[in-house]
LUMTIPA-789496 format. One record per residue (C-alpha): chain; z, x negated, y. Coordinates in nm, 2 decimals. Each point is the difference from the previous one (the first is absolute). Layout:
<rs>
r unit A | zz Z | xx X | yy Y;
...
</rs>
This chain:
<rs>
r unit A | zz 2.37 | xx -1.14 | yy -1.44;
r unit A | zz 0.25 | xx -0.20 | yy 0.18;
r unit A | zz 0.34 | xx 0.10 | yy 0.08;
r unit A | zz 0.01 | xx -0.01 | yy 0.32;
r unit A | zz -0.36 | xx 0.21 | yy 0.02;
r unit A | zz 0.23 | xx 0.25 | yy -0.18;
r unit A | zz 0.28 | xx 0.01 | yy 0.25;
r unit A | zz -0.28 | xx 0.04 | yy 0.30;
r unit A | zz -0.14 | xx 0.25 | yy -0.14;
r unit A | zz 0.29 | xx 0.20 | yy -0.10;
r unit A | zz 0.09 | xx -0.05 | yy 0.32;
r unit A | zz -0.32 | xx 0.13 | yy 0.16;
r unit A | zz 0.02 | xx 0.31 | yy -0.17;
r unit A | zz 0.34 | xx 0.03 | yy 0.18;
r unit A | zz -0.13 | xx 0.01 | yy 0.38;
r unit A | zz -0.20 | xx 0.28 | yy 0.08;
r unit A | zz -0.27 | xx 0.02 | yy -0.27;
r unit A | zz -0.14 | xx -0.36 | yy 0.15;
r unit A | zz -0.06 | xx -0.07 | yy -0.36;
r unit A | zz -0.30 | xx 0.29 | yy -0.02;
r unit A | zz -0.19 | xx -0.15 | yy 0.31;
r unit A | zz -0.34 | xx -0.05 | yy -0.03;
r unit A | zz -0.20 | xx -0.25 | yy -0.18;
r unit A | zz -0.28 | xx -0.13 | yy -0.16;
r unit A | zz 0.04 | xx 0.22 | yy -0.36;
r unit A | zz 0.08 | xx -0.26 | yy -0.29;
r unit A | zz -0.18 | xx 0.18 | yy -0.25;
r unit A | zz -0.26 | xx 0.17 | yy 0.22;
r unit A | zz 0.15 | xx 0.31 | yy 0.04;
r unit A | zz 0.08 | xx 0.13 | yy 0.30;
r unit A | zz -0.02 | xx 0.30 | yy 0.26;
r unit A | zz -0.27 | xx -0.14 | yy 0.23;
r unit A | zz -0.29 | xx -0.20 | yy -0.12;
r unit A | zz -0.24 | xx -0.21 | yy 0.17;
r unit A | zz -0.37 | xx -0.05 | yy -0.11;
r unit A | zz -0.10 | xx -0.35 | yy 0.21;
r unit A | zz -0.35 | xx 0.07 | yy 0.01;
r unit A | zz -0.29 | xx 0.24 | yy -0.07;
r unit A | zz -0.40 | xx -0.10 | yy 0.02;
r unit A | zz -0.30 | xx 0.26 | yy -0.02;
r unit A | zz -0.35 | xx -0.12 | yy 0.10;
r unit A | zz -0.27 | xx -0.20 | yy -0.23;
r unit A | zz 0.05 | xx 0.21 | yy -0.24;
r unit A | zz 0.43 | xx -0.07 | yy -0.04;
r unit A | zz 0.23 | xx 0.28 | yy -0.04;
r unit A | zz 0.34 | xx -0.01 | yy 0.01;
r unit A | zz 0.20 | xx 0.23 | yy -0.26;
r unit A | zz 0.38 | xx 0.06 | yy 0.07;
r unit A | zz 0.24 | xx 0.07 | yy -0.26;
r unit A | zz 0.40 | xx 0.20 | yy 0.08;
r unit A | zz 0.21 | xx 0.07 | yy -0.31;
r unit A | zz 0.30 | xx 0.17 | yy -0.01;
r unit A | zz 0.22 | xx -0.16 | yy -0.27;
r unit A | zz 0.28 | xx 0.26 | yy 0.01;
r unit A | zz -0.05 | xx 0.17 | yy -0.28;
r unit A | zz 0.28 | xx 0.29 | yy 0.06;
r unit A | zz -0.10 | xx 0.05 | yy 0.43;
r unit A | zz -0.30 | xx 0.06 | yy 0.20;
r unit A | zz -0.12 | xx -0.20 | yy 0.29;
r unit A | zz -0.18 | xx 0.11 | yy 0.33;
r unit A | zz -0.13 | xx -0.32 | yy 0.13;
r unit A | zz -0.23 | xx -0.04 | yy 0.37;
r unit A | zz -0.30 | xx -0.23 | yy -0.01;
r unit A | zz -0.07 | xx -0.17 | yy 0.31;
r unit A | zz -0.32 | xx -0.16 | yy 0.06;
r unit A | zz 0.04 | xx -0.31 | yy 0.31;
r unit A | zz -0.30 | xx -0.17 | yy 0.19;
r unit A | zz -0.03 | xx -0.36 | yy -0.05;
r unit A | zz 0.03 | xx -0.11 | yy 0.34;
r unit A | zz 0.29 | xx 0.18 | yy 0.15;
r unit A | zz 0.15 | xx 0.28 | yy -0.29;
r unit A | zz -0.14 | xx 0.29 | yy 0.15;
r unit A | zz 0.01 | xx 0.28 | yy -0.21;
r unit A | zz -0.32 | xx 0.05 | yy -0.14;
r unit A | zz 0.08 | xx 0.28 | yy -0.31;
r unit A | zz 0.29 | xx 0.11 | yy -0.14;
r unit A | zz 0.11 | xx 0.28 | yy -0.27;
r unit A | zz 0.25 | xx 0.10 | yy -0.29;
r unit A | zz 0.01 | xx -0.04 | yy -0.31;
r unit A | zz 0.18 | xx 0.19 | yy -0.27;
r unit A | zz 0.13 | xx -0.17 | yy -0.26;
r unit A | zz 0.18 | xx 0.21 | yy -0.31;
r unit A | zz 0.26 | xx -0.22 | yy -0.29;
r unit A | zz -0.19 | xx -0.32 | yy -0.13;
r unit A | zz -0.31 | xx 0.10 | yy 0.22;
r unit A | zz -0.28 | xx -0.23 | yy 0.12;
r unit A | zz -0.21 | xx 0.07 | yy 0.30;
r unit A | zz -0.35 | xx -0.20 | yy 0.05;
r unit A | zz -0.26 | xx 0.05 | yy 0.29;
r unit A | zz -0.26 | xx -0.26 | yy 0.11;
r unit A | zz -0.12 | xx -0.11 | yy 0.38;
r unit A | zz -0.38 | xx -0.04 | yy 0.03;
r unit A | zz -0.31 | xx -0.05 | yy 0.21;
r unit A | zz -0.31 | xx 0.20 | yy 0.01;
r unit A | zz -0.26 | xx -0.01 | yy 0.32;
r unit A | zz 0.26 | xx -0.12 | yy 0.18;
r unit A | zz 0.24 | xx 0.24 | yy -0.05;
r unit A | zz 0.32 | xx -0.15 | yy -0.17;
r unit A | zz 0.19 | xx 0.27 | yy -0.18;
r unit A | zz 0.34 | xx 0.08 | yy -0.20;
r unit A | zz -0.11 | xx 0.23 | yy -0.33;
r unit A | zz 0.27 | xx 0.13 | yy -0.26;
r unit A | zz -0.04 | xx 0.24 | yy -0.26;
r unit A | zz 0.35 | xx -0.02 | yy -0.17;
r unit A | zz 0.20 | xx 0.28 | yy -0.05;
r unit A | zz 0.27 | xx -0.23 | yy 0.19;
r unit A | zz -0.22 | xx 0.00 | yy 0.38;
r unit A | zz 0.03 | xx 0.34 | yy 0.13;
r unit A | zz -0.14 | xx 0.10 | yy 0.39;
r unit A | zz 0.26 | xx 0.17 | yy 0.18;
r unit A | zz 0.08 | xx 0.13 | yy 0.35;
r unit A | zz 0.24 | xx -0.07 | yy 0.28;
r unit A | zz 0.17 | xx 0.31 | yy 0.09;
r unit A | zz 0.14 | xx 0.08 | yy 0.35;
r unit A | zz 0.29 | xx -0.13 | yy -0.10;
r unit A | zz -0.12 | xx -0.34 | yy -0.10;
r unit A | zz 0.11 | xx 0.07 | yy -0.36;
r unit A | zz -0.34 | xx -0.03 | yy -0.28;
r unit A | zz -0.10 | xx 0.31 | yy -0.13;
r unit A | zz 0.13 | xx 0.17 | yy -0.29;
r unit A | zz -0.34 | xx 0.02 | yy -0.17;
r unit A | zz -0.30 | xx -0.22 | yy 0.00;
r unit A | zz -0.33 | xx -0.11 | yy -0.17;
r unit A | zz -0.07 | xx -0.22 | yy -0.26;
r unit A | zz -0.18 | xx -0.32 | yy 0.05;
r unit A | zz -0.01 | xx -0.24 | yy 0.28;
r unit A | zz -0.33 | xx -0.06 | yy 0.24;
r unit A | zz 0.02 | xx -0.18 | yy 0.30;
r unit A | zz -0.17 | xx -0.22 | yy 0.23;
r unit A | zz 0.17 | xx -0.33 | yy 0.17;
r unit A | zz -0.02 | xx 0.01 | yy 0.39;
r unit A | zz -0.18 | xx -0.27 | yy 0.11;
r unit A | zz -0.19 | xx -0.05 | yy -0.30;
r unit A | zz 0.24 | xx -0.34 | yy -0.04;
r unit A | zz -0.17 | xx -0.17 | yy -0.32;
r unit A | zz 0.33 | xx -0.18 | yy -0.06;
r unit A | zz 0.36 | xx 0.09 | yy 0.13;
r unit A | zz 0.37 | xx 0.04 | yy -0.22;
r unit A | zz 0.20 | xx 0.32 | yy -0.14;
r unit A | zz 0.34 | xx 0.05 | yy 0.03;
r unit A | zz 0.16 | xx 0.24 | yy -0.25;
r unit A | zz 0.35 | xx 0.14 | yy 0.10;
r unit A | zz 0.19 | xx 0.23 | yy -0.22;
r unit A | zz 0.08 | xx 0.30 | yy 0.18;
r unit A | zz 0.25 | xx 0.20 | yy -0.24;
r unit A | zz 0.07 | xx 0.06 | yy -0.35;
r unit A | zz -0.03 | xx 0.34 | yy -0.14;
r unit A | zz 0.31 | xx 0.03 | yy -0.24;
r unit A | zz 0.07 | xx 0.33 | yy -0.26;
r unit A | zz -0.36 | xx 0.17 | yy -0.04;
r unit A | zz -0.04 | xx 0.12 | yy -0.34;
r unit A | zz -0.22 | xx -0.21 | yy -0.22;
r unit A | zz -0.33 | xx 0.09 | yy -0.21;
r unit A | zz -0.04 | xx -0.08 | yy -0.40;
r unit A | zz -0.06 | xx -0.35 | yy 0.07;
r unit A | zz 0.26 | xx -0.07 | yy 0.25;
r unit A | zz -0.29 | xx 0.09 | yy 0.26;
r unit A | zz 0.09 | xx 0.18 | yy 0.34;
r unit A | zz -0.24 | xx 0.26 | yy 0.18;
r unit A | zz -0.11 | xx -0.20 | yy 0.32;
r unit A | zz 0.00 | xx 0.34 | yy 0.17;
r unit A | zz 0.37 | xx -0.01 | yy -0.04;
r unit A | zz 0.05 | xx -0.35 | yy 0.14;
r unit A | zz -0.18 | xx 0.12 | yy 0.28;
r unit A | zz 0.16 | xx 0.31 | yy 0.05;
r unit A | zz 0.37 | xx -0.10 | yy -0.03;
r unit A | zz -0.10 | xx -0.31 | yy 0.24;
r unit A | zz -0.16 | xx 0.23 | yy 0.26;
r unit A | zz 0.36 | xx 0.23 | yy -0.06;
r unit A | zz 0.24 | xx -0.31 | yy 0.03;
r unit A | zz -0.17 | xx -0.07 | yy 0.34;
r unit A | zz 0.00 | xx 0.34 | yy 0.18;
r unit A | zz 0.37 | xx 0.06 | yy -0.11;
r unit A | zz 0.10 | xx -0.34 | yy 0.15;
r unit A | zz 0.13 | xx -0.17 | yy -0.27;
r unit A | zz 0.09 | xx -0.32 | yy 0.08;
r unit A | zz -0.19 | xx -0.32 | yy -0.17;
r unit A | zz 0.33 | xx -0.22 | yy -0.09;
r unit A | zz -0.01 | xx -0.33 | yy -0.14;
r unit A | zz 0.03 | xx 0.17 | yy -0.34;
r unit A | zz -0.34 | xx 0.17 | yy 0.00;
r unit A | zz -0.15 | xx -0.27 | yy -0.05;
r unit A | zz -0.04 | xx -0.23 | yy -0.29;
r unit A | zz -0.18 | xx -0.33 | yy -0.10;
r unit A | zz -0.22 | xx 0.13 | yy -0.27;
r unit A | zz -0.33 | xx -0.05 | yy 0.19;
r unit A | zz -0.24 | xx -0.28 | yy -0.11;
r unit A | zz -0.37 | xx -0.05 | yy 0.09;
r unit A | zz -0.29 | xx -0.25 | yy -0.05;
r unit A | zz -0.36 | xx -0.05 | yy 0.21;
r unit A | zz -0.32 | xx -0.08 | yy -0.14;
r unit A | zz -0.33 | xx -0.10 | yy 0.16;
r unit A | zz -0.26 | xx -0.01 | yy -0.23;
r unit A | zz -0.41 | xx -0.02 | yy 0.08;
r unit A | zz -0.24 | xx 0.10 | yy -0.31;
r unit A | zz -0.24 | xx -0.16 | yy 0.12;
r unit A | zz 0.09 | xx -0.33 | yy -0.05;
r unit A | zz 0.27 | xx 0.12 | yy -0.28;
r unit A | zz 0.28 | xx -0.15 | yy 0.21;
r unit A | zz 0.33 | xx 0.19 | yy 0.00;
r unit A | zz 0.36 | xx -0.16 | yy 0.10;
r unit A | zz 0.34 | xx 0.18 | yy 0.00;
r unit A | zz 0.29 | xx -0.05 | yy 0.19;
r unit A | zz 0.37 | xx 0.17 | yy -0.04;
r unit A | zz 0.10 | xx 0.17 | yy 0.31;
r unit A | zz 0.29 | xx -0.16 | yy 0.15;
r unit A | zz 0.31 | xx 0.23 | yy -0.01;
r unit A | zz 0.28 | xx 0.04 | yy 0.18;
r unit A | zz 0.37 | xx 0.13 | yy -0.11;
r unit A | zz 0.24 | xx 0.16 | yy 0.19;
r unit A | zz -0.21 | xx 0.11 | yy 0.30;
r unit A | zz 0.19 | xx 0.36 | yy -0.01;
r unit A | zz -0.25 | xx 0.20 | yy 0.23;
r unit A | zz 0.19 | xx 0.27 | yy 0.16;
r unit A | zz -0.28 | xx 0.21 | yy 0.11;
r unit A | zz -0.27 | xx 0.32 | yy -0.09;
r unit A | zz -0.31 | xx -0.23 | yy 0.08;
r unit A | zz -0.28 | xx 0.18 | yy 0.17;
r unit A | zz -0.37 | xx 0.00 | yy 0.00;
r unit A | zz -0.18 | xx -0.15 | yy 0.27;
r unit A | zz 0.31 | xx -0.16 | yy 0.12;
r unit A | zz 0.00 | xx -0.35 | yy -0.02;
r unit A | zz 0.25 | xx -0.14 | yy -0.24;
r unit A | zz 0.09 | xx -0.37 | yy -0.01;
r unit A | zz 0.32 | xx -0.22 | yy 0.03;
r unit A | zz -0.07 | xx 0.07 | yy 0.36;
r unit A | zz 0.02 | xx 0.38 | yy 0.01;
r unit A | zz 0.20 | xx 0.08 | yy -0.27;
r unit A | zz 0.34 | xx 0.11 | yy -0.07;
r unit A | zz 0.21 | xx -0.16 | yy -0.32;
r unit A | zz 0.34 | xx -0.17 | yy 0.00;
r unit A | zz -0.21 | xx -0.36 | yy -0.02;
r unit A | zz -0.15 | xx -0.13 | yy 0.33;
r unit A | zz -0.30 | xx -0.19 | yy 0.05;
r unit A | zz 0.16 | xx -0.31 | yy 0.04;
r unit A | zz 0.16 | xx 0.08 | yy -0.34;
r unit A | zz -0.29 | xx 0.03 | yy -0.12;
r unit A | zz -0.12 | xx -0.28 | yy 0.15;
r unit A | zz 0.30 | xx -0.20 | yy -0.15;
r unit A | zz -0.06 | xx 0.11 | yy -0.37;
r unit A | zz -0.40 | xx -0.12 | yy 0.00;
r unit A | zz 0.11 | xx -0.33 | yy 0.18;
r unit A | zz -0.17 | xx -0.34 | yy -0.16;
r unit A | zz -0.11 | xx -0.28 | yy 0.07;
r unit A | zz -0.23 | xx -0.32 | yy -0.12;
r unit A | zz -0.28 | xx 0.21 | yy -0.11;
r unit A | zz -0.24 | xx -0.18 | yy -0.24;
r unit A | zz -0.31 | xx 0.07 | yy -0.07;
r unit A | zz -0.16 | xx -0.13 | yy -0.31;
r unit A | zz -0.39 | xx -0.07 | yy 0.10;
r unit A | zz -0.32 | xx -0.11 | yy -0.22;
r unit A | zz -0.31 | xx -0.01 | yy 0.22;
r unit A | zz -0.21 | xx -0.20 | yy -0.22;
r unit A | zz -0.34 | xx -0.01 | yy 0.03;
r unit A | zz -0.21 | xx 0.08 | yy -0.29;
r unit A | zz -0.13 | xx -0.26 | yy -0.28;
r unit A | zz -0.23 | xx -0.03 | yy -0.31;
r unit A | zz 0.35 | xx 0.11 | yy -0.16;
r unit A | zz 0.23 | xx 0.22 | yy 0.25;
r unit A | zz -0.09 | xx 0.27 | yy 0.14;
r unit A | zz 0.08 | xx 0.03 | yy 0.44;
r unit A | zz 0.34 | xx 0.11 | yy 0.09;
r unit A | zz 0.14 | xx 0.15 | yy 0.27;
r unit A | zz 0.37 | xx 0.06 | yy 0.15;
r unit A | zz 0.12 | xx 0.24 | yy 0.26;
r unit A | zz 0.36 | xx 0.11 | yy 0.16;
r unit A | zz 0.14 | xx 0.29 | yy 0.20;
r unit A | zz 0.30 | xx 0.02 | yy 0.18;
r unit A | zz 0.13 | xx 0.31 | yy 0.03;
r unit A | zz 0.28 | xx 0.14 | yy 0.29;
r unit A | zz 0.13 | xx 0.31 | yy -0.07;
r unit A | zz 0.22 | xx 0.04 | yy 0.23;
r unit A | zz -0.18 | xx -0.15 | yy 0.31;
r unit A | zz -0.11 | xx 0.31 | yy 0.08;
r unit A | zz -0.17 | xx -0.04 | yy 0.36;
r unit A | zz -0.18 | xx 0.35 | yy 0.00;
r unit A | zz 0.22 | xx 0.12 | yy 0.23;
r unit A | zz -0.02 | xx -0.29 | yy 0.22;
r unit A | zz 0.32 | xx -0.17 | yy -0.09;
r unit A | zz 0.16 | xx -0.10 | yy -0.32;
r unit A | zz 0.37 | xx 0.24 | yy 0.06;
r unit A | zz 0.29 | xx -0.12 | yy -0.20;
r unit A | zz -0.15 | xx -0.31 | yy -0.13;
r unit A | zz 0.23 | xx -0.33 | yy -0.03;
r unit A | zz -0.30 | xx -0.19 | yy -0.02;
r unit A | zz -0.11 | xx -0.21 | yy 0.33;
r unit A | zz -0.39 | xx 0.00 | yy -0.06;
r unit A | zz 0.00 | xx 0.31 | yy -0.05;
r unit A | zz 0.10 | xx 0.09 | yy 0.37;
r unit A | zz -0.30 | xx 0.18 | yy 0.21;
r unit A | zz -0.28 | xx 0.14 | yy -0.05;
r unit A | zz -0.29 | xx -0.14 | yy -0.26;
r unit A | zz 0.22 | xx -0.35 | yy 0.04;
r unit A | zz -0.12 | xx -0.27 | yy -0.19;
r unit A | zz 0.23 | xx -0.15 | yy -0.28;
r unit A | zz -0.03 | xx -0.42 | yy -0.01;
r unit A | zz -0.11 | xx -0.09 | yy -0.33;
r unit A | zz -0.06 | xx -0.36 | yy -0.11;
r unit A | zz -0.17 | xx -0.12 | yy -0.36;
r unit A | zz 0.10 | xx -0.32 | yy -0.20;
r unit A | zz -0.23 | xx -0.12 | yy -0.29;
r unit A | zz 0.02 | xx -0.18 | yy -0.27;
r unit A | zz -0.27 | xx -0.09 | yy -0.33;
r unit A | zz 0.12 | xx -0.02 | yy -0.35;
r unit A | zz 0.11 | xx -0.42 | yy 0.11;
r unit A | zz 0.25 | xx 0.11 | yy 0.24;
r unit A | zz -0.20 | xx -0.11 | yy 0.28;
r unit A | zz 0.04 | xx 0.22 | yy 0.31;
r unit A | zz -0.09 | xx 0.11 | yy 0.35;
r unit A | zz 0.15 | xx 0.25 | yy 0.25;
r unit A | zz -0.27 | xx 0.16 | yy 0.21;
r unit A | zz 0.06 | xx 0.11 | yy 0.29;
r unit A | zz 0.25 | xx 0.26 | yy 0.06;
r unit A | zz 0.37 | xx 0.12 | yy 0.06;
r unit A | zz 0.21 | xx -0.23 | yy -0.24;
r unit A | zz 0.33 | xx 0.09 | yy 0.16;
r unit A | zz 0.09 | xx 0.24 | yy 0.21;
r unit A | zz 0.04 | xx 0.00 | yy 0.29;
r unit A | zz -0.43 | xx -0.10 | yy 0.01;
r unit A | zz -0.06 | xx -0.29 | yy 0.22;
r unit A | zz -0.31 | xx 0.10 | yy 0.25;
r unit A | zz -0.25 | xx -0.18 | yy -0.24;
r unit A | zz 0.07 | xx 0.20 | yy -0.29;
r unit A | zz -0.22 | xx 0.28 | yy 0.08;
r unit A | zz -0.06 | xx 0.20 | yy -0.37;
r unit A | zz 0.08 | xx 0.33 | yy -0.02;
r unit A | zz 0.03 | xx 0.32 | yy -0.15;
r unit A | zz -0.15 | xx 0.31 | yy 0.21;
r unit A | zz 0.04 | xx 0.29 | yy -0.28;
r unit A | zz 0.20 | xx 0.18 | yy -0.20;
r unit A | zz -0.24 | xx -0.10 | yy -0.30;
r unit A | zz -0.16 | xx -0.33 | yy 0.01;
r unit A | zz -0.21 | xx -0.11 | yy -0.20;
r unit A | zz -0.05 | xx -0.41 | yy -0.09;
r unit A | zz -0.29 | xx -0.20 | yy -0.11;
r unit A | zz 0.09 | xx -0.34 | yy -0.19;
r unit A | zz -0.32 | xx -0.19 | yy 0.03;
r unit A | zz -0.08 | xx -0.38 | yy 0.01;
r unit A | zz -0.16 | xx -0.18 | yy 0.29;
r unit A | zz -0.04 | xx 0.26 | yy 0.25;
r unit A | zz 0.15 | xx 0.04 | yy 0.34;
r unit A | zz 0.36 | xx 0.14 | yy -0.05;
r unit A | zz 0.21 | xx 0.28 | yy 0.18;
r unit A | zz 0.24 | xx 0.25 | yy -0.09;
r unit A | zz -0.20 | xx 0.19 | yy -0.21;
r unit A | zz -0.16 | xx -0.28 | yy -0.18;
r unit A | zz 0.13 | xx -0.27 | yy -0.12;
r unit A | zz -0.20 | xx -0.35 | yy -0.06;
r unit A | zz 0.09 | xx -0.21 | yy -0.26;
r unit A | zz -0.20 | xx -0.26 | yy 0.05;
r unit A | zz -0.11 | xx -0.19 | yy -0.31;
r unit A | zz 0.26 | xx 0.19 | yy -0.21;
r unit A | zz -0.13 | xx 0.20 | yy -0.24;
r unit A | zz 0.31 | xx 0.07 | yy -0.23;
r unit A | zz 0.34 | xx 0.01 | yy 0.16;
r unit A | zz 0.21 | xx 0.27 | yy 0.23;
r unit A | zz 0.11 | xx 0.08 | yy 0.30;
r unit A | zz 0.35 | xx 0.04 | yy 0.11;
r unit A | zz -0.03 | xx 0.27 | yy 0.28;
r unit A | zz 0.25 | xx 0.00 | yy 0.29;
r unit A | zz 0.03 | xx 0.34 | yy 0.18;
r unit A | zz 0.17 | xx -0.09 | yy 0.32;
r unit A | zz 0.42 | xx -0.01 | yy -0.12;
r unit A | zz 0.30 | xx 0.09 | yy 0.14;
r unit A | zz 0.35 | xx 0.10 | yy -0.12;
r unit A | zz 0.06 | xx 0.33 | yy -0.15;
r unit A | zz 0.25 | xx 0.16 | yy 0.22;
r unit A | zz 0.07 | xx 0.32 | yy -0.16;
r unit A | zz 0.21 | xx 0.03 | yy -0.34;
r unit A | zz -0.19 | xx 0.27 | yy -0.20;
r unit A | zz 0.19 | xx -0.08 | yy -0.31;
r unit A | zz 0.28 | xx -0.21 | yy 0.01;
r unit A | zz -0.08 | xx -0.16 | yy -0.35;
r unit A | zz -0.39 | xx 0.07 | yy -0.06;
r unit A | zz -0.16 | xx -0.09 | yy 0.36;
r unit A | zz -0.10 | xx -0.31 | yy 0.16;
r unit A | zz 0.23 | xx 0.01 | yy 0.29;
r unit A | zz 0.03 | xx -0.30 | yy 0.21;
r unit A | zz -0.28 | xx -0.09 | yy -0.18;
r unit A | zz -0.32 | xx -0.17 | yy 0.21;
r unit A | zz -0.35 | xx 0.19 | yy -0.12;
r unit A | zz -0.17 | xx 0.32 | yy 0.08;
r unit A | zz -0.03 | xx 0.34 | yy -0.10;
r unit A | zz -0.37 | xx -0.02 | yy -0.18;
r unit A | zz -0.16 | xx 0.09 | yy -0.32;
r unit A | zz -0.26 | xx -0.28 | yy -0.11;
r unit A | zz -0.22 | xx 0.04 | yy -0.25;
r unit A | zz -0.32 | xx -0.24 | yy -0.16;
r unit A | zz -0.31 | xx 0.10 | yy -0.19;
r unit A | zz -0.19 | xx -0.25 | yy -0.21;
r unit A | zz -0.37 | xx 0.09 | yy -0.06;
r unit A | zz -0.21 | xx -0.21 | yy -0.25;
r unit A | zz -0.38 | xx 0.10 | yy 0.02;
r unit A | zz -0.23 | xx -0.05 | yy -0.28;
r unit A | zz -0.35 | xx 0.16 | yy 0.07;
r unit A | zz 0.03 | xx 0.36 | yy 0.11;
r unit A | zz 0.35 | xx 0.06 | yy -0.15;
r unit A | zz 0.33 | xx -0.13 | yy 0.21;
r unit A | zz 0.34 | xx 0.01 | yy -0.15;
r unit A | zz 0.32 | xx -0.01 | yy 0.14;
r unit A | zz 0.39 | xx -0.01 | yy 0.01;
r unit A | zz 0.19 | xx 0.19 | yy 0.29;
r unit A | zz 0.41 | xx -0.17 | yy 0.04;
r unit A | zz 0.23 | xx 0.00 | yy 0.24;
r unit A | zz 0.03 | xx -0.34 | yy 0.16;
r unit A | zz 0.34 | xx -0.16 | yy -0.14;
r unit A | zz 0.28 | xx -0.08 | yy 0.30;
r unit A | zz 0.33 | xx -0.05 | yy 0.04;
r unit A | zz 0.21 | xx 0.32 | yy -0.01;
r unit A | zz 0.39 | xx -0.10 | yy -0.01;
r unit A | zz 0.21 | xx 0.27 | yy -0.10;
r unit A | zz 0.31 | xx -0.07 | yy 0.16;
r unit A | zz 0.30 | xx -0.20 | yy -0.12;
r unit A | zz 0.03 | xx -0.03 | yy -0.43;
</rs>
C-alpha cells in the first residue's frame, strides 16, 4: 500500500464517516446483495442462496423479487437468519405458474401489522407465487437489521422465533435503525440449473458494503434504491457499481466431427434504473431519465487474430442519430451468434467464431463521490452488472459456465 493511499485514507476516516460510504464489497460481503438474474421455464430453476457469516449476531434480511422490464415488485419476504446461518429457496415454473418455495427454518411468512411493523410470530416455510408469472426477472436482497444479545442454543444456534419476536418488538417501540445495526456479514450466490439436460451454472451474488439501511422494511411495500431509506443514495449506489469496457468472452462455434456446438449469451443488468414508477428519482445517470428510456449500447468484436468490427451502436456518448442500439429493460438478455442480422439484443459476429466482445453501455462521468478512495468518480462508464454464459452442447447434455463480464472498475486514487 502506498503512502500516500495511507494518508488519504486516514484522512477520510477524519471527515464525516466518508470512508464507510458505499461500495462494491471487496470480499463479497456486504449488507445489500444483488442476484443479476433468475430463469424458470423449460424445465430451469433458479435456486438462491443468503448466508449470514456473523457467527455471534442474527440478521433479518427482505427479499425483493423485480420484473425484468421495469423493477416492479413482483414478490418479496423476510428471511431469518440466526449466527453462521444459510438460507436457500428456489424460483420455478409449473403450468405457467412461476413460484418462490422455501422450506428452511430461515423463510418464515409473517404479517404486516397496523402499524406497519412484521408480526411477532409467523409460519415456517415460504410459498409464493410471482405476479405476472415473469419467467425471468432479478432479486434484490437488503439487510434490514441485525438482531444482537438473544441467548444462544448448544450449538451456537438461535430460536428463529426469537429473531422474529424481538424484530417485531424493536419496530413497534420505535427504535431507531442507525448505521450501527447493520453489518457486512451477508453473502449470497444464484444458481440455475435444468435436470433435464444436467446443466447447472452458479453465480456469486454481487454485494454491497456500507449501504446502512435505516429503515423497518415492510411487506408489500416496494423496496429499492428508489424507495428506500439508508444513509447511501441511489446515485451512491450508482457510483460504487460504476464500470466500464465490459468484455464478453464468446465461442459460438458450430459443431464438428470433433467439438461439440457452443453457444454464448450476456445480460446487462440495471439495478438502479428503476422505471416502475415512471421515472428513475435520484439517479445521476442520464439514460436513465424517463420512463422505460432506452440506454445506447454499442458492440465491438474481435476473433482470436485481433481482427475487429464495431457494429452498429452508441460508441460514445453522446450517440450520434445513427447509432440506434439500445437497452429497453432492466434485465436484458444477449445472444452472441454469427451471421445473423444484429441489434441490441443480439449481436452478430460475422465469420467469428472465437473472440469477444467489448460492450459499451452508453458512458458518462460519474458525478457523485460515494467513496472518496473506492469509487469511480469522475470516471466515464455506467452503473451495470454484466454477466456471460458459455454453453457447449454435446447430444442431449449442455454444459456451461455463468461469470461476470470483466470491466474496468477504478477505485479511486492509490
Amino acid at each position: 500500500m502506498k503512502k500516500k493511499f495511507v494518508a488519504a485514507a486516514v484522512g477520510a476516516m477524519l471527515i464525516g464517516g466518508s470512508a464507510m460510504a458505499v461500495e462494491l464489497a471487496p470480499h463479497g460481503k456486504g449488507d445489500v446483495l444483488i442476484a443479476p438474474m433468475f430463469m424458470t421455464g423449460g424445465q430451469w430453476s433458479t435456486e438462491l442462496k443468503v448466508i449470514n457469516t456473523s457467527l455471534v449476531d442474527s440478521a433479518v434480511a427482505k427479499l425483493e423479487f423485480h420484473a425484468p422490464t421495469d423493477s416492479a415488485e413482483l414478490r418479496d419476504f423476510f428471511i431469518f437468519l440466526s449466527p453462521g446461518d444459510v438460507w436457500t429457496g428456489v424460483v420455478s415454473e409449473a403450468g405457467g405458474t412461476v413460484s418462490v418455495n422455501s422450506t428452511d427454518d430461515s423463510a418464515w411468512t409473517v404479517s404486516q401489522l397496523a402499524n406497519g411493523c412484521t408480526s411477532a410470530t409467523g409460519t415456517p416455510g415460504i410459498a409464493t407465487t410471482l405476479n405476472g408469472n415473469w419467467t425471468t426477472g432479478y432479486v434484490n436482497v437488503f439487510e434490514t437489521k441485525m438482531i444482537r444479545g438473544l441467548p444462544l442454543n448448544t450449538g451456537g444456534t438461535v430460536d428463529k422465533a426469537a429473531i422474529i419476536k424481538r424484530f417485531s418488538e424493536d419496530c413497534t417501540a420505535g427504535i431507531p435503525i442507525t448505521q450501527a445495526s447493520t453489518d457486512n456479514v451477508l453473502t449470497g450466490s444464484v444458481k440455475l440449473s435444468n435436470p433435464a439436460n444436467g446443466n447447472m451454472l452458479l453465480l456469486p451474488m454481487t454485494a454491497l458494503a456500507n449501504y446502512d439501511n435505516r429503515q423497518y422494511h415492510n411487506i408489500n411495500v416496494y423496496t429499492g434504491f428508489f424507495a428506500n431509506a439508508s444513509f447511501s443514495t441511489k446515485a451512491q449506489v450508482e457510483d460504487a457499481i460504476w464500470q466500464s469496457n465490459y468484455v464478453v468472452p464468446f465461442n459460438n462455434a458450430a459443431a464438428s466431427a470433433t467439438s461439440a456446438q457452443q453457444y454464448t449469451f450476456a445480460t446487462v443488468t440495471f439495478p438502479t434504473k428503476e422505471t416502475f414508477y415512471r421515472n428513475s428519482a435520484g439517479s445521476q445517470y442520464t439514460p436513465f431519465v424517463g420512463y422505460m428510456s432506452p440506454v445506447p449500447v454499442g458492440y465491438s468484436v474481435r476473433d482470436e487474430m485481433e481482427n475487429t468490427f464495431t457494429t452498429v451502436g452508441c460508441t460514445f456518448s453522446p450517440c450520434t442519430p445513427d447509432q440506434t442500439y439500445s437497452l429497453l429493460n432492466e434485465l436484458n438478455i444477449i445472444s452472441i451468434v454469427p451471421n445473423t442480422a444484429g441489434s441490441a439484443t443480439v449481436v452478430d459476429t460475422k465469420g467469428f467464431s472465437k473472440g469477444w466482445v467489448n460492450v459499451t453501455v452508453a458512458p458518462e462521468p460519474s458525478d457523485t463521490r460515494a467513496n472518496a478512495n473506492y469509487n469511480n468518480f469522475g470516471q466515464n462508464g455506467a452503473p451495470a452488472l454484466a454477466t456471460y454464459i458459455q454453453w457447449t452442447l454435446s447430444g442431449a447434455q449442455v454444459q456451461g459456465a455463468w461469470n461476470y463480464a470483466p470491466s474496468t472498475y477504478t477505485a479511486g486514487a492509490n
